[in-house]
KOLKEKOL-208015 format. One line per field, with one value per residue (C-alpha): residue in one letter; x, y, z. Coordinates in steps of 0.001 Angstrom, whole numbers, padded with zeros to 6 digits. Layout:
r: (a / ...)
c1: (X / ...)
c2: (Y / ...)
c3: (Z / ...)
***
This chain:
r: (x / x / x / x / x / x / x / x / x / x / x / x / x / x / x / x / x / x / x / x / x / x / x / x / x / x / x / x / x / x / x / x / x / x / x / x / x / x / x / x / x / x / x / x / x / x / x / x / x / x / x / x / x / x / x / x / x / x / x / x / x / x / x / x / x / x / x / x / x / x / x / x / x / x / x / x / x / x / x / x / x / x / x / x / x / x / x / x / x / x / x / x / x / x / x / x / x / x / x / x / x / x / x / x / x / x / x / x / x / x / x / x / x / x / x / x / x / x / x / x / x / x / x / x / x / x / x / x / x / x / x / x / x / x / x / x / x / x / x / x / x / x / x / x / x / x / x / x / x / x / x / x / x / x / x / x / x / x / x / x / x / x / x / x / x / x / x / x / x / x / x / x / x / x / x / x / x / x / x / x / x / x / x / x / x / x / x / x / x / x / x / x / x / x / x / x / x / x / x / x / x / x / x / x / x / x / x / x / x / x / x / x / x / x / x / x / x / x / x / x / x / x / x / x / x / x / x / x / x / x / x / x / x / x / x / x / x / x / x / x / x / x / x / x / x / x / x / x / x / x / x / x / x / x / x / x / x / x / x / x / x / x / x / x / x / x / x / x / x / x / x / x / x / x / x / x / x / x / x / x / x / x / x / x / x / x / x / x / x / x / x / x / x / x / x / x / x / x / x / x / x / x / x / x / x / x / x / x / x / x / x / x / x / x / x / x / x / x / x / x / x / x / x / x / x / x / x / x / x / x / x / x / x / x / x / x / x / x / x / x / x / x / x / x / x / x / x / x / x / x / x / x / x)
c1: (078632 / 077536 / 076955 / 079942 / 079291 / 080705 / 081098 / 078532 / 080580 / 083333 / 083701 / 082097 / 084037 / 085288 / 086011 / 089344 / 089128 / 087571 / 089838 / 093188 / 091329 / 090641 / 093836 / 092671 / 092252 / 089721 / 088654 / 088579 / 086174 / 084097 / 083606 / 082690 / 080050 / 078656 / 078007 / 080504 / 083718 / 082222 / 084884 / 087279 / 087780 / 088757 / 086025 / 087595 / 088816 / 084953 / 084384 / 087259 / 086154 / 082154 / 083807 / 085609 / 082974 / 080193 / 083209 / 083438 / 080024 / 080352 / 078061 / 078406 / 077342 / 074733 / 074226 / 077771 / 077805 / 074595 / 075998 / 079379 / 076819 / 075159 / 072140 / 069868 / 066788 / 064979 / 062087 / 059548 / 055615 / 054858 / 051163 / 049129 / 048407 / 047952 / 044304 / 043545 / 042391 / 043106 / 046678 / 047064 / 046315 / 048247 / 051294 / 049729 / 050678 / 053943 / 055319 / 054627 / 056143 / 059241 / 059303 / 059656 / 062647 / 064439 / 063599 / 061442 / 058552 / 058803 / 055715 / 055468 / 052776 / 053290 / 054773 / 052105 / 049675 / 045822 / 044436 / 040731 / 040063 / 041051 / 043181 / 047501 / 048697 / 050404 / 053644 / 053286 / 054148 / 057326 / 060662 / 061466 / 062746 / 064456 / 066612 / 069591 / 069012 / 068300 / 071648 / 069226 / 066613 / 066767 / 063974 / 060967 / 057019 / 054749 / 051115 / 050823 / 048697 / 052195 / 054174 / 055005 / 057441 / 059377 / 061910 / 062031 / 062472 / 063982 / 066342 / 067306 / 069292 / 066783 / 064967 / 061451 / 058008 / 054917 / 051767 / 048335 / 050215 / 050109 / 052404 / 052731 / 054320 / 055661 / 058239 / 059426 / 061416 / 057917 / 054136 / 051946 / 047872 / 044866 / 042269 / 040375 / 038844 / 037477 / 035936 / 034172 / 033170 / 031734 / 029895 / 028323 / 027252 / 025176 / 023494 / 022989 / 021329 / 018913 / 017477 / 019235 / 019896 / 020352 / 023513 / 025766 / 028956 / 030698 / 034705 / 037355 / 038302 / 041917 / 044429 / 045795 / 045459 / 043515 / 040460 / 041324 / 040889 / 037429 / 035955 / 037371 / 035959 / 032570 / 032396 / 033560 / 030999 / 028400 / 028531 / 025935 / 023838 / 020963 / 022507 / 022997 / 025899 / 026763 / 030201 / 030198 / 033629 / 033565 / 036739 / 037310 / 035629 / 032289 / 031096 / 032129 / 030261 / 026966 / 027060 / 028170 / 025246 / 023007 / 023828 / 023280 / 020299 / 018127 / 019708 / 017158 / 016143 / 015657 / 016648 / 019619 / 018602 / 021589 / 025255 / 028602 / 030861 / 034536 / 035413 / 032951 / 033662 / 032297 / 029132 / 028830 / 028505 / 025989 / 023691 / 023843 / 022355 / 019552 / 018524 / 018694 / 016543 / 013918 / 015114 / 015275 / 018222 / 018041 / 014183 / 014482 / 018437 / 020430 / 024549 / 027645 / 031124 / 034626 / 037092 / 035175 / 036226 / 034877 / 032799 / 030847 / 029015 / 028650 / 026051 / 022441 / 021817 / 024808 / 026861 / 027396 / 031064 / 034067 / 036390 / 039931 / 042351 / 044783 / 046268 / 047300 / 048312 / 050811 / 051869 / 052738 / 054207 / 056685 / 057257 / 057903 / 060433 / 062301 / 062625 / 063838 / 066643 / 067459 / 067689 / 064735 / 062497 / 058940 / 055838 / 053083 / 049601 / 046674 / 045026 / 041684 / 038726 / 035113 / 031812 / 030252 / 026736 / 024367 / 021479 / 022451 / 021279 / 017915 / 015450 / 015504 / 012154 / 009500 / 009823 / 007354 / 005147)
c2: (014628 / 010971 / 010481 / 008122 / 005068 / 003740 / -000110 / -000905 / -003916 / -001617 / 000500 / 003093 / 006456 / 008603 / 011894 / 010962 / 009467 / 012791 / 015151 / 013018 / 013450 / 017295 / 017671 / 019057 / 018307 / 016376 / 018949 / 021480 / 018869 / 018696 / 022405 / 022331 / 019751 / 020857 / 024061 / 025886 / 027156 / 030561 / 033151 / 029796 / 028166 / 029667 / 029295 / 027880 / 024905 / 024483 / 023820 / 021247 / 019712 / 019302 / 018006 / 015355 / 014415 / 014134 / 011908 / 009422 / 009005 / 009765 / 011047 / 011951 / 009373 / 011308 / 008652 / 008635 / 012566 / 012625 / 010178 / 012648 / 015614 / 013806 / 014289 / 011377 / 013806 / 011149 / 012152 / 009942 / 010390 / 008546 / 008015 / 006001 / 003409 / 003149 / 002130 / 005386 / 008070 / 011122 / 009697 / 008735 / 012350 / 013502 / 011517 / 012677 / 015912 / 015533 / 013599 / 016050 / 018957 / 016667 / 015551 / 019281 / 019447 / 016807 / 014141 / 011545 / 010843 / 007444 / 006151 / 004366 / 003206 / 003689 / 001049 / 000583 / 003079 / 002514 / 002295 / 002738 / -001125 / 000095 / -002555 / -002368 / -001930 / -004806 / -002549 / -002605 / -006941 / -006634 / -004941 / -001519 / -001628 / 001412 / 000595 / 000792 / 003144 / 006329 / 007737 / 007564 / 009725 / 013670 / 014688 / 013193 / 014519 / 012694 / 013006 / 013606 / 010145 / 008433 / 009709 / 007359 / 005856 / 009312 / 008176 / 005116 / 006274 / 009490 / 009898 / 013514 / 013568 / 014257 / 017633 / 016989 / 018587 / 017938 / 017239 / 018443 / 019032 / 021516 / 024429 / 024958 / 021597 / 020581 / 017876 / 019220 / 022198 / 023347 / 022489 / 022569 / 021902 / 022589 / 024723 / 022171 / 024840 / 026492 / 023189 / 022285 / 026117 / 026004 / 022805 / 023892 / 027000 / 025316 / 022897 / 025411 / 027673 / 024869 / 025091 / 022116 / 022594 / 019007 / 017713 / 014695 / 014521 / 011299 / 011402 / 009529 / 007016 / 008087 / 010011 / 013004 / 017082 / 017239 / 015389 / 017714 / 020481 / 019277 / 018777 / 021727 / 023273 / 022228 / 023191 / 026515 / 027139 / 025964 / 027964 / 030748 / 029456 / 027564 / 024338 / 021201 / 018023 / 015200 / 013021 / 009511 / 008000 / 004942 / 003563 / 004740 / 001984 / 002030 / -000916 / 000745 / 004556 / 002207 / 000536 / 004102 / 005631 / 003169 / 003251 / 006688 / 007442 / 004700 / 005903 / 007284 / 011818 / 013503 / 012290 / 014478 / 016107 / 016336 / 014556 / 016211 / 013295 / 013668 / 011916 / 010704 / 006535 / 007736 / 009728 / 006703 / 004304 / 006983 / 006972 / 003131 / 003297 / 005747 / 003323 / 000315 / 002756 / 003584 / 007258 / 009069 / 011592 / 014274 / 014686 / 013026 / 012969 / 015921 / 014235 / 015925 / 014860 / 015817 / 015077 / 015041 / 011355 / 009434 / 007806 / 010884 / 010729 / 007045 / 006934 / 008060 / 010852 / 011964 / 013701 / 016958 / 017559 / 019294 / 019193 / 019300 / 019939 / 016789 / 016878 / 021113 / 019773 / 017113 / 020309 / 022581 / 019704 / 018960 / 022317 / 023395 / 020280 / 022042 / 025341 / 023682 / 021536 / 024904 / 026438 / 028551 / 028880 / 028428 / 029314 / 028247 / 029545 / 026822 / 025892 / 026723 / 024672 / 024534 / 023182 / 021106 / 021144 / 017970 / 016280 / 014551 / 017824 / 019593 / 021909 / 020287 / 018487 / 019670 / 018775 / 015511 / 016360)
c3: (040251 / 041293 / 044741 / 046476 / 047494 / 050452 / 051245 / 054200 / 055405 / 055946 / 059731 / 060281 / 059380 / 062993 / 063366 / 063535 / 059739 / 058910 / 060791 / 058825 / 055229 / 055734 / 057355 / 060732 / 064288 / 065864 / 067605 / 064619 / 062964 / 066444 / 065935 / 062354 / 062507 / 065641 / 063919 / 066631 / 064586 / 063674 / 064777 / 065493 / 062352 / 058601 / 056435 / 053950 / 056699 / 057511 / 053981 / 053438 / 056523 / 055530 / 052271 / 054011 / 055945 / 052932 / 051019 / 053848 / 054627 / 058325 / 060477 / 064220 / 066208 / 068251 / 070879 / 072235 / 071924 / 074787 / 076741 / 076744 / 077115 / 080161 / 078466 / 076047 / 075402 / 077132 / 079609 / 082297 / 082460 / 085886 / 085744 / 088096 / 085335 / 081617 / 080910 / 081843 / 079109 / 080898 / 080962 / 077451 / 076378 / 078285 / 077363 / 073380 / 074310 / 076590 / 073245 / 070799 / 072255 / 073021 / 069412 / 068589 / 070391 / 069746 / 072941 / 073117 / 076433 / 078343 / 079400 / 083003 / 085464 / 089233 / 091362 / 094174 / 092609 / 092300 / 088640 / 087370 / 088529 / 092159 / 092308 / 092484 / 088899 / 087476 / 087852 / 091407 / 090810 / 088931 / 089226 / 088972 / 084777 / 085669 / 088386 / 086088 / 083823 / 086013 / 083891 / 080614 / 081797 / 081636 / 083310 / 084849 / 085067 / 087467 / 088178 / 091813 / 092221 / 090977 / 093755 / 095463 / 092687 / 093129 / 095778 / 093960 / 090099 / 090935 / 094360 / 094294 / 090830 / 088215 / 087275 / 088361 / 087114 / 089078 / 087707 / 089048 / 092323 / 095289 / 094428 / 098181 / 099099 / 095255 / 095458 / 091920 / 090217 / 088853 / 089075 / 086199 / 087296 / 085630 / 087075 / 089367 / 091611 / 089053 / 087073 / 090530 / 091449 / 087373 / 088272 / 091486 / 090452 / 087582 / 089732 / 091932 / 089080 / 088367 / 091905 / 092982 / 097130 / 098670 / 097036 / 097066 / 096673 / 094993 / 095422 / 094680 / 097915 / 096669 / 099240 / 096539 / 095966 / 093289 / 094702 / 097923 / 096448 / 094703 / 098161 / 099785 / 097103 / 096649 / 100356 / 099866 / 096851 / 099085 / 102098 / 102299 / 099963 / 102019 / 100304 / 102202 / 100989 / 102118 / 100542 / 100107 / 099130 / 095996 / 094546 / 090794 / 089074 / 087993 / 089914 / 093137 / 092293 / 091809 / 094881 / 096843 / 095633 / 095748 / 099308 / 099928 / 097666 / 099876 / 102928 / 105464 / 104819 / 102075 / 099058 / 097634 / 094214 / 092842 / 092364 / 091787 / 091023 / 090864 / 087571 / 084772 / 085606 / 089295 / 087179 / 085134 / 088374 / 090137 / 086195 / 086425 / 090710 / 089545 / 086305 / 088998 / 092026 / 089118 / 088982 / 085663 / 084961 / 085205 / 086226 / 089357 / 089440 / 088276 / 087695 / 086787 / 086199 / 085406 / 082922 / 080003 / 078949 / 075703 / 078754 / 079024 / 075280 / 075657 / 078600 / 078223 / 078660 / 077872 / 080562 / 082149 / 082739 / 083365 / 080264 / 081075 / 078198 / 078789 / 076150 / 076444 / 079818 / 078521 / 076180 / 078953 / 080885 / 078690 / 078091 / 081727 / 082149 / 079007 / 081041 / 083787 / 081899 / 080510 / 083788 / 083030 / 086634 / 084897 / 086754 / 084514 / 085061 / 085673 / 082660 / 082300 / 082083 / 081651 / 082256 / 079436 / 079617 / 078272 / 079099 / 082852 / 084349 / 085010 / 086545 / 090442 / 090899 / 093365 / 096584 / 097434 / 099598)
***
């Protein structure tokens, strides 16, 4: 049988053009092609109807039908800014699960957020693109160092997932985090292991949870252990961790032995102080990171470092927001992760005498 052809200058066929060739209701053909008219519709009317609809060429104009639904399969990833690599696994991961069903991830950068240059994101400069378009999105999942664009993206109308977030005081329908406690406890307990007992601490000069709980954390790990830290704050750009710990390795007492930095730019910024201060890491200088960024093979010695799974994050993300359009109340476990161990970290040198 050859296949029709239909003139492409000509309109588009409608359901009502359909519904008048097989002889049926609009609504009838609704059910047929939406795959509803079992136990409504004769069988033999669901054929003729198909029929119809393969003759004219039409096909249901899926668009129109989510706009009708209240519903465009459309979600927002609110991250503090793009350059970021953690961010753009993330998003990897948040798109391929919504590929799988059907919806599609919108990328967006925090108005009035702090990227990895420390510095406003260009976002913060322009106007919000979404202020119109609210109606488009289905759901939104935001990274709890992009929240302040909440009341601004959000208002109280869309489903909302939180992102490495406290579960006690989420803003959203559901919290997904990765294990953070655990990565610093993991970290700790290695440079701890090594014999490592004067410690500093390098964090993020950034008011969020997640770098909360890394401090609370490291504190926690510490006690009882003869231990001693001190925390020194750097923006999260590598120029800024160089000149922090230059500062506080030249500082007046004992020299700490060890660094537990709260991303890998910060480690990267503390490897760069030691090289300039004449220390070697790791046999003067033990340093450990987190995140487990392409940054992380590329200095020398390579770095020790938390690995966090960003991209099974944006996976479970997108997943939760899914549950949550589908009325589902998902309470997702933290993902795990784990200490990577490479060549930043050592045996703690003898004390000088």
């Amino acid at each position: 049988m050859a296949t029709p052809q239909h003139d492409t200058t000509a309109p588009r066929p409608t359901s009502r053009d359909v519904a008048r060739a097989a002889g049926v209701s609009q609504a009838t053909v609704s059910l047929v092609l939406g795959d509803k008219w079992h136990g409504r519709v004769a069988e033999r009317t669901a054929d003729r109807v198909r029929a119809a609809a393969r003759e004219l060429g039409y096909r249901p104009n899926l668009a129109a039908r989510n706009l009708r639904l209240g519903r465009t399969r459309t979600a927002l990833l609110v991250v503090p800014a793009l350059t970021n690599e953690f961010f753009a696994r993330l998003h990897t991961g948040a798109a391929r699960v919504a590929a799988r069903h059907g919806f599609s991830v919108v990328l967006y950068p925090s108005p009035d957020s702090v990227g990895p240059s420390g510095a406003p994101t260009q976002a913060s400069r322009v106007s919000d693109p979404f202020d119109s378009a609210r109606a488009a999105l289905d759901g939104v999942l935001a990274s709890s160092m992009a929240s302040d664009a909440l009341a601004t993206l959000r208002g109280d109308a869309l489903p909302l997932v939180m992102l490495d977030s406290d579960p006690a005081h989420s803003l959203g329908a559901a919290t997904v985090n990765l294990d953070i406690a655990d990565g610093t406890r993991q970290a700790t307990e290695h440079l701890l292991a090594l014999g490592h007992r004067d410690l500093l601490h390098l964090t993020a000069d950034i008011d969020s949870w997640t770098f909360d709980v890394r401090r609370r954390t490291l504190a926690t790990a510490l006690h009882g252990t003869g231990a001693r830290h001190r925390t020194v704050k750097a923006a999260l750009t590598v120029d800024d961790a160089r000149t922090a710990t230059e500062a506080a390795l030249t500082a007046p007492g004992p020299r700490p032995t060890a660094l537990v930095c709260d991303d890998d730019v910060l480690a990267a910024g503390a490897c760069k102080a030691a090289r300039r201060l004449g220390l070697h890491v790791p046999d003067d200088l033990s340093i450990t990171g987190f995140d487990d960024l392409t940054l992380a093979t590329a200095v020398e010695p390579e770095l020790t470092t938390v690995r966090l799974p960003a991209e099974d994050f944006g996976e479970q993300a997108m997943t939760t927001l899914l549950d949550v359009l589908a009325g589902r109340t998902p309470q997702p476990a933290p993902l795990p992760v784990h200490l990577v161990v490479r060549g930043s970290t050592a045996q703690s040198p003898a004390p000088r005498r």
